[in-house]
N, C-alpha and C positions, 0 to 999 in steps of 0.2 A: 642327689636330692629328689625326695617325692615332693610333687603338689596335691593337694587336697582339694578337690571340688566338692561343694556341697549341692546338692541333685534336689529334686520337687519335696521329697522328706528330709530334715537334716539329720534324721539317724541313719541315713543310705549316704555314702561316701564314693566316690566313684578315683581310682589312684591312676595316675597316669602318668610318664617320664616324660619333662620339659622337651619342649620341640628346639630343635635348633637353627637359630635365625638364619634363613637363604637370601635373603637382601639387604647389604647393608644402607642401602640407599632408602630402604622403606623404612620410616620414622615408627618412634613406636606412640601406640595410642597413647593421648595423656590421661594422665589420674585425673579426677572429675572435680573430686573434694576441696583440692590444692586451691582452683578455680572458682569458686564460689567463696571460698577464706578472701581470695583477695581481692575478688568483684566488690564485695559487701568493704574492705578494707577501704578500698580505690575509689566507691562509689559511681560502679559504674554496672551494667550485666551480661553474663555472659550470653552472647545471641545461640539459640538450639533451633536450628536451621534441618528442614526434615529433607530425607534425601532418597526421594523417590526413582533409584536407579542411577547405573553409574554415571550418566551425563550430570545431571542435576549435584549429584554426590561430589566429583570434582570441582563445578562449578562452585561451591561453597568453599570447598580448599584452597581454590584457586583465590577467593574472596579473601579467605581468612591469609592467607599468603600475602597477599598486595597488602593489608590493609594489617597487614602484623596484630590481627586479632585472636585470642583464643574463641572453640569453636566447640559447639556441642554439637556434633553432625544427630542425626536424631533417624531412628526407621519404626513405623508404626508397626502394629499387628499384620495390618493389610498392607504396608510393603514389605514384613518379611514372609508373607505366602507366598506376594507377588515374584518376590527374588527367586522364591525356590519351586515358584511352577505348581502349588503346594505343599509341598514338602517342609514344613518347618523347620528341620534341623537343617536339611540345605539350603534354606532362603537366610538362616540365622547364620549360616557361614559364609554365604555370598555376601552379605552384610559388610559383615568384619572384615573381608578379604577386597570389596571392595573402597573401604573407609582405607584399609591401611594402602591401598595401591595409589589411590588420590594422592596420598602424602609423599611419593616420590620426587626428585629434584624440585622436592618442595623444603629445604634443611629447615629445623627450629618452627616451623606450623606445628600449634598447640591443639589437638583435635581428642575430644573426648566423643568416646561413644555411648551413648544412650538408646535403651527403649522407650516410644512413647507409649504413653497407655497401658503400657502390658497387664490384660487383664488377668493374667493367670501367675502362680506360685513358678507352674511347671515352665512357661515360658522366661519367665524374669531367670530363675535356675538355667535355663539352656542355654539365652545369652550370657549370663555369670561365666558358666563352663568355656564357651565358645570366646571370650576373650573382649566381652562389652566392658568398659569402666566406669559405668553408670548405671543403676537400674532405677524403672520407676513400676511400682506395683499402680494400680489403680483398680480399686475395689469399691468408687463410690455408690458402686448401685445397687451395692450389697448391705444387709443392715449394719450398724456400728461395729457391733462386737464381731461379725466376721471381720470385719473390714481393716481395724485394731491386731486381730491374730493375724491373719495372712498379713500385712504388714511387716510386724513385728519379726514374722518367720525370715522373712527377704532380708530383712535390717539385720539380723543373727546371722545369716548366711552369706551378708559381704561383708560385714565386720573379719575375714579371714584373710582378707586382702585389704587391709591398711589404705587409704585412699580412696573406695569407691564409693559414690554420695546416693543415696536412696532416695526417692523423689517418693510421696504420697499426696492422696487426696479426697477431701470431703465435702460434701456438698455437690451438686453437678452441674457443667460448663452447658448451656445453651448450644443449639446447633440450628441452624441456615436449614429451614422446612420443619419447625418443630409444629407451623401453625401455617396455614395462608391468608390467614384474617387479618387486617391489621392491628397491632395492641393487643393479640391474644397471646403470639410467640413470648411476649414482654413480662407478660403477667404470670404465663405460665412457666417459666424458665424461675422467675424470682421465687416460686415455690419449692426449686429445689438449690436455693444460693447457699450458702456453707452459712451452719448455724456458729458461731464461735466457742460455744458452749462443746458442741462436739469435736473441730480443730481440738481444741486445747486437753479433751481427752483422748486424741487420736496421737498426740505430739506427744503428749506422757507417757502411752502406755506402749508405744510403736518403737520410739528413741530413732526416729528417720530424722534426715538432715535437712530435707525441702519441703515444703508444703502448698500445694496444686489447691487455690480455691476459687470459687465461683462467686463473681462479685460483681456480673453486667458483661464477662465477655460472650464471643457467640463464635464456635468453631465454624468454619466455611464462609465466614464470612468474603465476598470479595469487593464490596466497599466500607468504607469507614464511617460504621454506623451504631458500634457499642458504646455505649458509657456506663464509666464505671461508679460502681457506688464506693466513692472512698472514705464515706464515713463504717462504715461496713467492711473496707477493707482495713481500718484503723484499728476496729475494734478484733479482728482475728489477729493484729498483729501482737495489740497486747496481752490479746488471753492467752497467744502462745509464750509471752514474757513470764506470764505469773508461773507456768509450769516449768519452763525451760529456760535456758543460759542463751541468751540471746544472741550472742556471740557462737556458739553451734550449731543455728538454725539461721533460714535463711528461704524467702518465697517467690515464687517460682509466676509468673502471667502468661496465661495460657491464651489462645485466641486472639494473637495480637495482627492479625493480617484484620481486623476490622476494628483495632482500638487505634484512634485519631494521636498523631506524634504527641503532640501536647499531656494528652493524658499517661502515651507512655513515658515522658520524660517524666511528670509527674509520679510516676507508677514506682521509677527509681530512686526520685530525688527525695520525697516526702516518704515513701512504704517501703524502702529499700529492696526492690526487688532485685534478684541477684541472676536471674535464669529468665529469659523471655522467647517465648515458642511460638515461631513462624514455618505455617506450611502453603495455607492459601494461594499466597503473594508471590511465591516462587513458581507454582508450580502453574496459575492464570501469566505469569511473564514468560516461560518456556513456553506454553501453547499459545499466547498470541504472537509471538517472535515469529514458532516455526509457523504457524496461520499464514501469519505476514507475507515470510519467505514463497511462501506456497502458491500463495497469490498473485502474488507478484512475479514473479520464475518466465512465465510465458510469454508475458511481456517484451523481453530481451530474447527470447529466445523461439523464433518465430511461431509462437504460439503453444510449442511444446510445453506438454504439463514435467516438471521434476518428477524423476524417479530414483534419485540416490538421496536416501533419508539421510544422510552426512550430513548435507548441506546444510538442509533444515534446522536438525541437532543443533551442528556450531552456532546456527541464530538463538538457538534456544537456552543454549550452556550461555554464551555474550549476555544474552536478557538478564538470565539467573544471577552472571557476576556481580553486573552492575545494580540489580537488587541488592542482593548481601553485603555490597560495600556501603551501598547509604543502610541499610539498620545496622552496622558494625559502627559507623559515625555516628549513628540515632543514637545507639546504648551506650555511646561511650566506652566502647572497648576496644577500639583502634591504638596501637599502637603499645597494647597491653598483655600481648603476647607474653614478654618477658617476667611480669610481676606472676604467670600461673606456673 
């Protein structure tokens, strides 16, 4: 049997003979799609946990393991440079390689692999190839109708692999230093919130599965300081109704390291969000852990500073668990491994 990759153009084909599995203790990645069918059935979301190397990367596995949740492990642009030293196609297989090693004498952990962000055709393609089973295009800062075609081109190009869920997005999320004024970050951020008018032509003419909008959150956040505008998120939810089968789509809350529990619950229980993306929160619990440890070390040990970054790590990876197991309780997807 040949597989088909479809590459940055979908009229360039790349043919290559299946690999043959050398571990059978390593789980295989889950299909993405399956997961979101049954978040949105179950009424609960699946947590997309970003996994900035492999300490951080397990410690989500390890979460979704304890806590029998399915899991959207998640690597940005800037951690798949960071994996490969620059190198993109090697940072993009450190990735995968190290997502699927996490899942060792871990049986039945449900683990989808996503890009966040990916702002390019050619990137969202290389993960495709390289064996992610999620992709998300994100072209909001490009005008519509580019943003509609590259889309569309991603959506056509995993449609070849039955299962993987295409993430899109419109309008732009806020970020932590857009302003130092106070009230100006606020003001200026709602200038570029997702019009619903465009969602709902991006939903039609894209045929993606998830839809990324901007509706009060603010990436980096590291206190709990966004509110969301849910009459605004109401209205993207419908205009995506009137074009689409509502039962095939499904939206996705970006920025949730500074949206307040309440509104997240809200977020899933009234807007049915199906997908909620945490990076923040992980990766401020990993650097005050090992902080902590570091600090602390001398103490007990007559004054000597630590110099085996081990120790620290394990403070850090413990931090991260104990994060992902309360938002896997938050989202309600503990114990929901089995329904994806």
């Amino acid at each position: 049997m040949v597989i088909v990759y479809f590459i940055a153009d979908p009229s360039r084909v790349f043919q290559q003979e299946p690999e043959e599995k050398e571990n059978s203790a390593m789980s295989e990645l889950a299909l993405s799609l399956p997961m979101f069918k049954a978040a949105k059935a179950g009424g609960f979301a699946i947590p997309a946990l970003n996994c900035n190397g492999n300490i951080i990367t397990d410690a989500v596995v390890e979460a979704a393991d304890l806590r029998r949740s399915p899991l959207v492990a998640q690597a940005s642009q800037g951690a798949i440079k960071h994996a490969g030293q620059g190198d993109l196609v090697r940072g993009t297989e450190m990735i995968v390689a190290m997502t699927q090693a996490a899942t060792i004498g871990r049986p039945g952990v449900k683990v989808a692999l996503n890009i966040d962000h990916g702002s390019s055709v050619v990137q969202n393609a290389l993960c495709f190839r390289k064996g992610f089973t999620m992709l998300m295009i994100d072209r909001s800062k490009e005008p519509l109708d580019v943003n509609i075609a590259d889309s569309r081109r991603i959506v056509q190009m995993a449609a070849s692999v039955p299962g993987i869920a295409v993430e899109v997005e419109v309008g732009r999320i806020g970020a932590v230093g857009d302003s130092t004024e106070p009230g100006v970050a606020i003001a200026e951020m709602k200038k570029h919130w997702t019009k619903p008018e465009e969602l709902a032509q991006l939903a039609k003419e894209s045929g993606a599965h998830l839809f990324a909008t901007a509706v009060g959150q603010i990436h980096g956040c590291r206190e709990k300081i966004a509110e969301l505008d849910f009459d605004l998120f109401r209205q993207c939810i419908q205009a995506v109704a009137v074009v689409r089968d509502p039962t095939e789509t499904g939206f996705v809350l970006h920025g949730a390291s500074g949206v307040p529990d309440g509104d997240i619950r809200r977020a899933i229980e009234e807007c049915g969000v199906v997908k909620i993306n945490v990076d923040t929160m992980l990766r401020k619990a990993y650097i005050e852990a090992f902080e902590k440890f570091q600090s602390e070390y001398p103490a007990s040990h007559d004054g000597m500073p630590n110099i085996d970054q081990r120790k620290p790590e394990q403070a850090g990876h413990d931090a991260v668990v104990k994060v992902a197991c309360y938002l896997m309780d938050l989202f309600g997807s503990s114990g929901k491994a089995d329904l994806c």
